[in-house]
PAZAPA-4460 file (N, C-alpha, C; in steps of 0.05 Angstrom, whole numbers, plus 32768, in hexadecimal, padded with zeros to 4 digits):
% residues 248
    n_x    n_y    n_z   ca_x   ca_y   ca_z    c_x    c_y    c_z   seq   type   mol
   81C8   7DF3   813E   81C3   7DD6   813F   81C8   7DCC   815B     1      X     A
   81BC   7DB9   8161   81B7   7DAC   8180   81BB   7D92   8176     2      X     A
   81CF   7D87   8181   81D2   7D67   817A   81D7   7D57   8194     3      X     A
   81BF   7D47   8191   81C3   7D3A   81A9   81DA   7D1B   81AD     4      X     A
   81E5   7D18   81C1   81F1   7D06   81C5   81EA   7CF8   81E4     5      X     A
   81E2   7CD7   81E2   81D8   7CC8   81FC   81E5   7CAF   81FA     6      X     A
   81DC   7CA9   820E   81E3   7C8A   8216   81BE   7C84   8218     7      X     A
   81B0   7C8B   8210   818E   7C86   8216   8187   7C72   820A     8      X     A
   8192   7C67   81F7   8186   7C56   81D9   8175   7C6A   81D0     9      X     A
   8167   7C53   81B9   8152   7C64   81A0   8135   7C5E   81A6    10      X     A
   8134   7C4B   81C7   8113   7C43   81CB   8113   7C53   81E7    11      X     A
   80F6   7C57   81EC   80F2   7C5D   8212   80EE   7C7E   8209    12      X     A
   80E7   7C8A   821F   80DD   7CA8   8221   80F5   7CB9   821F    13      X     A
   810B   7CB9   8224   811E   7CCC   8231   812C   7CE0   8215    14      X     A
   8127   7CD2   8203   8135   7CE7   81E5   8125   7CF4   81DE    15      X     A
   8104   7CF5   81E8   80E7   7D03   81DB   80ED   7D14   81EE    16      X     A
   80EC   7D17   8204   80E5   7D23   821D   80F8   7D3E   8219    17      X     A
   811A   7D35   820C   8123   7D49   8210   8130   7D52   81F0    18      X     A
   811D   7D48   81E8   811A   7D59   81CA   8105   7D6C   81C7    19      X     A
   80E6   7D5C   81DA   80D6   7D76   81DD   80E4   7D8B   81EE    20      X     A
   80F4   7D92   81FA   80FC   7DA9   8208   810A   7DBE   81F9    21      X     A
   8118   7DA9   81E3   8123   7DB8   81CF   811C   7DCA   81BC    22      X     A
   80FB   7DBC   81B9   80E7   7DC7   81A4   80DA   7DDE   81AD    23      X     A
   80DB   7DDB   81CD   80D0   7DF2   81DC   80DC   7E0C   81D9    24      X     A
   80F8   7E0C   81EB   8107   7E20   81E5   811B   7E2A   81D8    25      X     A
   8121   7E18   81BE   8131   7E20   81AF   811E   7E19   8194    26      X     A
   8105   7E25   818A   80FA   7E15   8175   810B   7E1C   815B    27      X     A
   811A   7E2B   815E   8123   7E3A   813A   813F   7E27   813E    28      X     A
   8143   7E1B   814E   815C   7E0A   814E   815E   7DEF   8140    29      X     A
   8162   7DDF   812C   816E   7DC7   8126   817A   7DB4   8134    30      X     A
   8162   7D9D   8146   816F   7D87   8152   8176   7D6B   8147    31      X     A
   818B   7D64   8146   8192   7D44   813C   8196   7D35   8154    32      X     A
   8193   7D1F   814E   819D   7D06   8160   81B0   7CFF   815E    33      X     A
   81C4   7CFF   8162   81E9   7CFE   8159   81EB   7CE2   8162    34      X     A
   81E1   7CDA   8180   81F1   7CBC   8183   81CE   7CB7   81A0    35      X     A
   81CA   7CA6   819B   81BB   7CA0   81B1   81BE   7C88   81C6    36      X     A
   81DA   7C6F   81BF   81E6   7C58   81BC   8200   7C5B   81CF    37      X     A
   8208   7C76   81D6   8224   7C77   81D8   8224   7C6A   81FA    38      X     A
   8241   7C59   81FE   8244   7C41   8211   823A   7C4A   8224    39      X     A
   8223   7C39   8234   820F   7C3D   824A   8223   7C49   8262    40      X     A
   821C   7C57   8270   8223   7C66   8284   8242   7C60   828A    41      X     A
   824F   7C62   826E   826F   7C67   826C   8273   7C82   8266    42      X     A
   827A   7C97   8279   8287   7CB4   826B   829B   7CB0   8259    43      X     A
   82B4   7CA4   8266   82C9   7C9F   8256   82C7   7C94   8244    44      X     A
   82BE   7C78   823A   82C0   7C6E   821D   82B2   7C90   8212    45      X     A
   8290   7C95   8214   8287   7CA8   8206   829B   7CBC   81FC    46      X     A
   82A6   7CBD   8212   82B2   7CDC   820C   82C6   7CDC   81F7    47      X     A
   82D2   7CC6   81E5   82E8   7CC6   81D5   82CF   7CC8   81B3    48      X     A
   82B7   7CC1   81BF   82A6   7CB7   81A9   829D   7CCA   819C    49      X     A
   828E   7CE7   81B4   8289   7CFF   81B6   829B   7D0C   81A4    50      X     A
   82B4   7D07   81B0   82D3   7D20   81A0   82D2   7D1E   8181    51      X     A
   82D6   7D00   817B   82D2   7CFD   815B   82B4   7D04   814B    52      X     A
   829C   7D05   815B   828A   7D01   814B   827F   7D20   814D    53      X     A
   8289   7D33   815E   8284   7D4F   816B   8293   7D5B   814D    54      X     A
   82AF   7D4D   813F   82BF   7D61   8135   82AC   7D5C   8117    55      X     A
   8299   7D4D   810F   8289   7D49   80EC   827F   7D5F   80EF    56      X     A
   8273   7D6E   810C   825C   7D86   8112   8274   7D9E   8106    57      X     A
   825E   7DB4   8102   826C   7DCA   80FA   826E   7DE0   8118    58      X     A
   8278   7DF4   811A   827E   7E01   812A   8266   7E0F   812F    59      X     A
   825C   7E18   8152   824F   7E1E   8152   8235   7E0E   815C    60      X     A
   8234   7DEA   8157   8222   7DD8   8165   8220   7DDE   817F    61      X     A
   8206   7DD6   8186   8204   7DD4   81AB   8209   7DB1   81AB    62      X     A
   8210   7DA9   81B8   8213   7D88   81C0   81FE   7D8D   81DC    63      X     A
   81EF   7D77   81D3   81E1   7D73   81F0   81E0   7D57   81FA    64      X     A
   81F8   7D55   8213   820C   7D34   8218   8200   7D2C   822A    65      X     A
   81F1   7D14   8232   81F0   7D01   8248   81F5   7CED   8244    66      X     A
   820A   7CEA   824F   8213   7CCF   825C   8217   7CCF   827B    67      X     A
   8206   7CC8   8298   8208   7CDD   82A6   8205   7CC4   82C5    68      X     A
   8211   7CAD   82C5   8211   7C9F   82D3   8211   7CA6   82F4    69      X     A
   8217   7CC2   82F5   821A   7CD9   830D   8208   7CE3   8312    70      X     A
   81F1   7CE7   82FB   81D6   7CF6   82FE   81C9   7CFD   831B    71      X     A
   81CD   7D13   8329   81B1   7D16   833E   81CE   7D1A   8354    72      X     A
   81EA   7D12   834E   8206   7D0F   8363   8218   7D27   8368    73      X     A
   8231   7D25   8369   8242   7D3A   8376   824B   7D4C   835A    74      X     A
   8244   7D3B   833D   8259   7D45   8328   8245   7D5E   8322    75      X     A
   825A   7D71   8314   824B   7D8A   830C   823F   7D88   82F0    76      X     A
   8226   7D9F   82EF   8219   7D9D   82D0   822C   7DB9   82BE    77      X     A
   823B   7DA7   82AC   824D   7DBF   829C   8244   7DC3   827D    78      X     A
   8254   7DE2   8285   8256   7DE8   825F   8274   7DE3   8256    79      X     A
   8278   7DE2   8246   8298   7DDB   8230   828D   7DED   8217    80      X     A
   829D   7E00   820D   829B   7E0A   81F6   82C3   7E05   81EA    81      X     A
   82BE   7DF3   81D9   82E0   7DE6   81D6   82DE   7DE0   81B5    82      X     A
   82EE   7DFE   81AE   82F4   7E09   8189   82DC   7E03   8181    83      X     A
   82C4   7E1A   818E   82A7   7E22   8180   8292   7E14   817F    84      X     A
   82A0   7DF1   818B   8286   7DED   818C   8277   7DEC   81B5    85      X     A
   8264   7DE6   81B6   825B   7DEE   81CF   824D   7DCC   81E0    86      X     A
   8255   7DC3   81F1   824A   7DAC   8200   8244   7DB3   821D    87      X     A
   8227   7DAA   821A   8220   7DAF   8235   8212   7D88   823E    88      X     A
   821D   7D85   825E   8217   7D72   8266   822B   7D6D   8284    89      X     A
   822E   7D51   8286   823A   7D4A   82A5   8253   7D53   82A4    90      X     A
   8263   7D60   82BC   8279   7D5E   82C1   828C   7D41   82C8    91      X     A
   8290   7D2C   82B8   828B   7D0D   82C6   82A3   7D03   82AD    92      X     A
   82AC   7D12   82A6   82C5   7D0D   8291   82C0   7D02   8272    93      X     A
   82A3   7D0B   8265   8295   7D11   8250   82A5   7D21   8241    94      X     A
   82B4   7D39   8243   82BB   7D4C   8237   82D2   7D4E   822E    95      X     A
   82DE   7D3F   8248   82FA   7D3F   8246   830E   7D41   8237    96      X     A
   830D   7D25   8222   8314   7D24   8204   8315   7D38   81F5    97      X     A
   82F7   7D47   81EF   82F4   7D5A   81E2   8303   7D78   81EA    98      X     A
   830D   7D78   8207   831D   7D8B   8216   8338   7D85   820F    99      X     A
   8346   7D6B   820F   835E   7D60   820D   8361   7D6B   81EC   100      X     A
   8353   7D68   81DF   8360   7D61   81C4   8357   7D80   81B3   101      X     A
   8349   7D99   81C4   834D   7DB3   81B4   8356   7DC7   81C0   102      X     A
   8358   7DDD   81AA   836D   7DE8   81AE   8363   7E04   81C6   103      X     A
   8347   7E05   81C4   833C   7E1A   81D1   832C   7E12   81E3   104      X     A
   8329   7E11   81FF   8311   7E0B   820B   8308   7E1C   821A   105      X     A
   82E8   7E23   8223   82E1   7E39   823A   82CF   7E18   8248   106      X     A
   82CF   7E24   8266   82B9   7E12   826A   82A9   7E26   8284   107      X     A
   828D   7E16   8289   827C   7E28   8298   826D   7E0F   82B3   108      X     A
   8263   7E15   82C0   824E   7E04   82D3   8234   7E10   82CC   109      X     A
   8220   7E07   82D0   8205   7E0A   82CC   81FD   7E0D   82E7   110      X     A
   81F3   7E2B   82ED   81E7   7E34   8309   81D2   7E34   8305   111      X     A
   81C3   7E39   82ED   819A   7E3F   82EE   819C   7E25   82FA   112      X     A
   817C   7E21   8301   8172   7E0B   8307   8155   7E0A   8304   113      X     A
   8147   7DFA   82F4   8126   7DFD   82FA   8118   7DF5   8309   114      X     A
   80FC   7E01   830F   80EF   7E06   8325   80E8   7DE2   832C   115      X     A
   80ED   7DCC   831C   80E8   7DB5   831B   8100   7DA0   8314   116      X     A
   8112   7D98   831B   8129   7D88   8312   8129   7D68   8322   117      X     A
   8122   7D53   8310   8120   7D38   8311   8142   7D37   8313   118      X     A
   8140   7D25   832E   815F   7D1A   8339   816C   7D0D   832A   119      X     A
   815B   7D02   8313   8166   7CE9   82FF   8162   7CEF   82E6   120      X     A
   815B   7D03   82DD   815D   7D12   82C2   8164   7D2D   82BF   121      X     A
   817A   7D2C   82C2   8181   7D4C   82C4   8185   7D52   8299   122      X     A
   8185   7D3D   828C   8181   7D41   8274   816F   7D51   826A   123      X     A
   815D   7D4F   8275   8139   7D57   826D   8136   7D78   8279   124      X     A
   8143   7D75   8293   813C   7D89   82A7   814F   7DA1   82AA   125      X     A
   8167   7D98   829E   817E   7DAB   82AA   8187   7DAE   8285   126      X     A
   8190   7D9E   8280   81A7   7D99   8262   819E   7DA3   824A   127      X     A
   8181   7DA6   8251   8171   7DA9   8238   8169   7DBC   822C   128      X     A
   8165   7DD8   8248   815D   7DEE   8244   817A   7DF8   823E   129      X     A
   8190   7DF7   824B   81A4   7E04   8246   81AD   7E04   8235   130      X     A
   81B2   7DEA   822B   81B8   7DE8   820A   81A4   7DFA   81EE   131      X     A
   818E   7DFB   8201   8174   7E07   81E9   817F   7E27   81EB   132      X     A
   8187   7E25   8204   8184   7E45   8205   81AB   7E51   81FC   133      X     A
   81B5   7E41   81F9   81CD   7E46   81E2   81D0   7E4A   81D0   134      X     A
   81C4   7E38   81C5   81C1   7E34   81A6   81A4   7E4B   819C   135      X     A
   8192   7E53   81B3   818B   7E72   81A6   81A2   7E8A   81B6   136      X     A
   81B2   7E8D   81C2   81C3   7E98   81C9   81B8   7EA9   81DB   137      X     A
   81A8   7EA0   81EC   819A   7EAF   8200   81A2   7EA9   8227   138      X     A
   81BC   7E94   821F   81CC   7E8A   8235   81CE   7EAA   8249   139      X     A
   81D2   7EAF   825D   81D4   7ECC   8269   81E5   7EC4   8287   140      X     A
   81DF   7EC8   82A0   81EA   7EBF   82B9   81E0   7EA3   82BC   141      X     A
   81E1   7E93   82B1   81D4   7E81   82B3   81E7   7E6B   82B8   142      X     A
   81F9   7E71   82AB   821A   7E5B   82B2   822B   7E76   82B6   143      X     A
   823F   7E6C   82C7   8251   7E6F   82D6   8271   7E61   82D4   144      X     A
   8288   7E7A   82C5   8299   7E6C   82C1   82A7   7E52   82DA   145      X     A
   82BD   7E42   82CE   82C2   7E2C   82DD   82D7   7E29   82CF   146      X     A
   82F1   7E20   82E0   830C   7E19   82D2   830D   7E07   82C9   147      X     A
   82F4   7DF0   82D1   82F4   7DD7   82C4   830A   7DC1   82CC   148      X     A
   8306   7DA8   82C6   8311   7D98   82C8   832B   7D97   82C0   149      X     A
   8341   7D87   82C8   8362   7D8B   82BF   8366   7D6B   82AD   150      X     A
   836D   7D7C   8290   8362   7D67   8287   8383   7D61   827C   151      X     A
   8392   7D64   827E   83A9   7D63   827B   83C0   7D43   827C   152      X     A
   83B1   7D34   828C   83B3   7D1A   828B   83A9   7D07   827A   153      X     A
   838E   7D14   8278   8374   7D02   8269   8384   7CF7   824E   154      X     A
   8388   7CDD   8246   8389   7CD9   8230   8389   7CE7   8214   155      X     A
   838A   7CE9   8201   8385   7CF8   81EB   8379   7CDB   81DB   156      X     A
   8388   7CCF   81DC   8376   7CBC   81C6   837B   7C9C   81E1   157      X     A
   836B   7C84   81D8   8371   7C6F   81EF   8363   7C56   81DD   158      X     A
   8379   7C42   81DD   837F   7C29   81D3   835B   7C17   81DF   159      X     A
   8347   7C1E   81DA   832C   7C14   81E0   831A   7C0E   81D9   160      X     A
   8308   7BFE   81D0   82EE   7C04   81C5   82DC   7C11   81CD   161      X     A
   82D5   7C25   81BA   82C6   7C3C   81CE   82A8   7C32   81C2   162      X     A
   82A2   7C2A   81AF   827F   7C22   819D   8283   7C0D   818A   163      X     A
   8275   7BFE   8196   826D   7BE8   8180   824D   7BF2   8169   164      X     A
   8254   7BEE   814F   8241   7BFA   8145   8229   7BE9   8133   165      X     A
   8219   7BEC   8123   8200   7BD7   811C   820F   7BC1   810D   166      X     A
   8221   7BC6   8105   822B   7BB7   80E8   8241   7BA4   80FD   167      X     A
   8242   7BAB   8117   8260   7B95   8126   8272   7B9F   8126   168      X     A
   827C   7BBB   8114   8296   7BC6   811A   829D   7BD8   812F   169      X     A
   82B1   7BD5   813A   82B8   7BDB   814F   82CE   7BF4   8152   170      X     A
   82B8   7C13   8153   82D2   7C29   815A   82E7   7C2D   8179   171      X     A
   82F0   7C30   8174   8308   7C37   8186   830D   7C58   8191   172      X     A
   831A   7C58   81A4   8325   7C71   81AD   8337   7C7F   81A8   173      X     A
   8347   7C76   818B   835E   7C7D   8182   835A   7C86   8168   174      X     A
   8362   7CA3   8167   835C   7CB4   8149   8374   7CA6   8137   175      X     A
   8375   7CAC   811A   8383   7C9B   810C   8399   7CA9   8105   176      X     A
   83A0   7CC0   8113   83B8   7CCA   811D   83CB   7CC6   812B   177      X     A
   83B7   7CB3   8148   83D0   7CAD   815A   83E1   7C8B   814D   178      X     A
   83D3   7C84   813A   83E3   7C66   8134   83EB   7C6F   8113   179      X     A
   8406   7C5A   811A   840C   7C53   8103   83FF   7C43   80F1   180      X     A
   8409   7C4B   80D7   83F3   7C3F   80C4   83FC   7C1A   80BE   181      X     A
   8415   7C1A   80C6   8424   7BF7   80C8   841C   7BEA   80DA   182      X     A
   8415   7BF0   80F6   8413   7BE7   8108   83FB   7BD2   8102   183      X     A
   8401   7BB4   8110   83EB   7BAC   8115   83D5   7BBB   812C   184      X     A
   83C2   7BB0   8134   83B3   7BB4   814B   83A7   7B93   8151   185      X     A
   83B9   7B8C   8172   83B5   7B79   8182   83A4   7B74   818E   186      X     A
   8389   7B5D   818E   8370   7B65   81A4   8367   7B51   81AE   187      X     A
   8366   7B48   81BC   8356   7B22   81BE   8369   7B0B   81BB   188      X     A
   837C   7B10   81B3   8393   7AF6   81A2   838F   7AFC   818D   189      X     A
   8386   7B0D   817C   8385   7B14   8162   8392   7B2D   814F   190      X     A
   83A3   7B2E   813D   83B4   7B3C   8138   83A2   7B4B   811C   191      X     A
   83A3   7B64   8125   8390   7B69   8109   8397   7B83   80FB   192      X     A
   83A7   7B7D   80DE   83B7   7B94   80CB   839D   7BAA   80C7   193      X     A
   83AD   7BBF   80B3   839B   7BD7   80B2   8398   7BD2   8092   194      X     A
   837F   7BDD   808C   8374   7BE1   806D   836B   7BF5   806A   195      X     A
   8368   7C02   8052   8357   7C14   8056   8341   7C16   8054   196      X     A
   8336   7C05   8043   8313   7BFE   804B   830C   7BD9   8043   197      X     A
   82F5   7BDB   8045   82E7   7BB6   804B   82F4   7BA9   8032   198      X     A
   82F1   7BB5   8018   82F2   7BA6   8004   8314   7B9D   8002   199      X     A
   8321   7BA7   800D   8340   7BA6   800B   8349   7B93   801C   200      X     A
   833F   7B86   8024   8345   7B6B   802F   832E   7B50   802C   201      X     A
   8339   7B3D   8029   832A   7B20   8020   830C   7B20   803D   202      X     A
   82F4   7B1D   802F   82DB   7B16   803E   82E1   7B02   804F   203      X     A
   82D7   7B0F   8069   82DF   7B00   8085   82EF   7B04   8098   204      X     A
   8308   7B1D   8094   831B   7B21   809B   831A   7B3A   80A4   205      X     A
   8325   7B3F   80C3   8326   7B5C   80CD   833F   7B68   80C7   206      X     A
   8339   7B85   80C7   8347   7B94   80C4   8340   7BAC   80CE   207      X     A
   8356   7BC5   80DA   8353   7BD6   80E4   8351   7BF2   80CA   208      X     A
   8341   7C07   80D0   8340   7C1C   80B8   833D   7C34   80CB   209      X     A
   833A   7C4E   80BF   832E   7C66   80C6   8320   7C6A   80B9   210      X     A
   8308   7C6D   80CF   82EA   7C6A   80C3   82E5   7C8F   80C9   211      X     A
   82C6   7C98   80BC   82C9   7CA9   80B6   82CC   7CC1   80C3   212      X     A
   82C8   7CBF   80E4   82CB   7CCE   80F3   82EF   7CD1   80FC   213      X     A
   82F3   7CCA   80EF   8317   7CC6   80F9   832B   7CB8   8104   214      X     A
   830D   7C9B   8113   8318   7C92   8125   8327   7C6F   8120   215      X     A
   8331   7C64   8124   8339   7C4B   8118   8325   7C32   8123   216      X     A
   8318   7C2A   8112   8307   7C17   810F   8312   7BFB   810E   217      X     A
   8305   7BE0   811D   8308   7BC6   8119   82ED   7BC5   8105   218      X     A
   82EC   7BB6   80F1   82D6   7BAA   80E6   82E2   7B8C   80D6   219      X     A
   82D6   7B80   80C5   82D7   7B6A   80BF   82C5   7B6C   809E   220      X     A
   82DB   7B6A   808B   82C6   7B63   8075   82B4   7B4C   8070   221      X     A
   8298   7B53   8068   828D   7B45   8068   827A   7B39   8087   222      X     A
   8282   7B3D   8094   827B   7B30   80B2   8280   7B4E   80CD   223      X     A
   827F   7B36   80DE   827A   7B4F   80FC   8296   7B52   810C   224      X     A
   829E   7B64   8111   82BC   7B66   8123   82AF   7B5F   8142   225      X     A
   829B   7B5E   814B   8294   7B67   8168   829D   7B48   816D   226      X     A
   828C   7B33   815C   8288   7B1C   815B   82A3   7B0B   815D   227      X     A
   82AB   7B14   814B   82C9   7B03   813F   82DA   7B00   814D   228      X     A
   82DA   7B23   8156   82FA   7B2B   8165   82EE   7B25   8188   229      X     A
   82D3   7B27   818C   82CB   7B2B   81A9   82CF   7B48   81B4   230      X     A
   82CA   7B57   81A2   82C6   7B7D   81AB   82B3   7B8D   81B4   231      X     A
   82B3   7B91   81CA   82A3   7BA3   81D3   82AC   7BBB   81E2   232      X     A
   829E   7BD1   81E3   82A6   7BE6   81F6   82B9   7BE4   8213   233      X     A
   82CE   7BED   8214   82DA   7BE5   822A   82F2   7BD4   8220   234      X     A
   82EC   7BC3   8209   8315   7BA9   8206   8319   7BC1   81FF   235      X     A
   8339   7BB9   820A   8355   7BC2   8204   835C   7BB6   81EA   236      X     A
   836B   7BC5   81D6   8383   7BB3   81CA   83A0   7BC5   81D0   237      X     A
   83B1   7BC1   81B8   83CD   7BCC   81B7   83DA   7BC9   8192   238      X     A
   83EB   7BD8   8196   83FD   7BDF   8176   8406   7BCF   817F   239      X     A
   8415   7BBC   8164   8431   7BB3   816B   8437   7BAC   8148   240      X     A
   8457   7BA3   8147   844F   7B98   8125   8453   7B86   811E   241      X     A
   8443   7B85   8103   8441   7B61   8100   845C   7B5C   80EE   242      X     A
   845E   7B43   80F4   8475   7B31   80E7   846A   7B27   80D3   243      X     A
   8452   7B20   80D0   8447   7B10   80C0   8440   7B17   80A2   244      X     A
   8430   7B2D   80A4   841F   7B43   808F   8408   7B37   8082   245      X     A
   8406   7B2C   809B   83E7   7B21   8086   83D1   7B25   80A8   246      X     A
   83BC   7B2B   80A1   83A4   7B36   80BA   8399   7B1C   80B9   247      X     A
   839D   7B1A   80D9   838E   7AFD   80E2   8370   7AFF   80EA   248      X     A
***
């Protein structure tokens, strides 16, 4: 399986272009569209979005990542193979997450190059074959190990909104591991308890959950969190606990 992950949206040429490449040289392979939405030429938000939504795939996926605001620049084109599954895309701190938070990682640089490479789509031109040619396992000198990035600082999880989604709810960068389940979550001037899902609190009212990728969700029964709370990719909030016990 080949699952793609962008910042491209779902209109314009750039998801055809490099799905026909896929069809070319990997045709016995299985491509999905995993995310085409993920925060415009943000590595970092992406990259916490990638880690949770990389771990639903089974072992063995090729990820094929652009988010690539560097495109055509100094950053390198890498592989990550981190506990079986395989991501190829920018060196630009995409992976990171996914490096930070398993237990095994190899990583590679991408030396081929084709006889034609657009400065501003290296998706199409570079990302596409390599990934095709993984996932038939026909990869050979073609990458070149690399110690990779030191990811050792990188966050593991981070107090953020990483995607606002169709419905207004707003995921975060924080798996529902790293918080307590008492804790409020602080965001805007707004103090907002945890439930475990919509119906468990009165229509109108936010509340924080772990939604199904793992990660802790703002939503709002009945209504939109983006709106309410003012959430978008990029606020901060914080834990703290409430005195009160009731979600404002």
């Amino acid at each position: 399986m080949i699952a793609l992950f962008t910042d491209f949206g779902a209109e314009g040429p750039y998801l055809g272009q490099m799905i026909s490449v896929l069809d070319q040289e990997a045709p016995d392979a299985k491509g999905i569209n995993l995310l085409s939405d993920a925060p415009m030429a943000e590595p970092r938000l992406s990259a916490y979005l990638l880690a949770a939504l990389s771990r639903c795939l089974p072992q063995g996926t090729v990820f094929l990542c652009v988010v690539d605001p560097g495109v055509g620049g100094t950053r390198l084109p890498i592989v990550l193979e981190a506990d079986g599954r395989w991501f190829v895309g920018p060196d630009n701190g995409l992976f990171n997450t996914i490096a930070r938070q398993a237990k095994k990682t190899g990583w590679w640089t991408i030396e081929w190059r084709p006889d034609a490479l657009s400065s501003s789509f290296h998706g199409r031109d570079l990302f596409a074959p390599i990934a095709a040619r993984i996932a038939q396992g026909t990869i050979s000198d073609e990458i070149q190990t690399y110690p990779g990035p030191d990811v050792s600082s990188w966050p593991a999880d981070i107090e953020t909104i990483v995607y606002a989604d169709h419905y207004g709810n707003a995921m975060t960068g924080c798996r529902k591991s790293s918080a307590a389940e008492h804790l409020a979550l602080a965001v805007n001037g707004h103090l907002v308890l945890p439930a475990k899902t919509f119906c468990a609190v009165p229509e109108g009212h936010p509340f924080w959950y772990e939604n199904s990728c793992g990660l802790v969700e703002i939503a709002v029964n009945g209504g939109r969190a983006g709106e309410l709370l003012r959430l978008a990719p990029g606020v901060e909030f914080h834990w703290q606990h409430s005195d009160n016990g009731a979600t404002e």
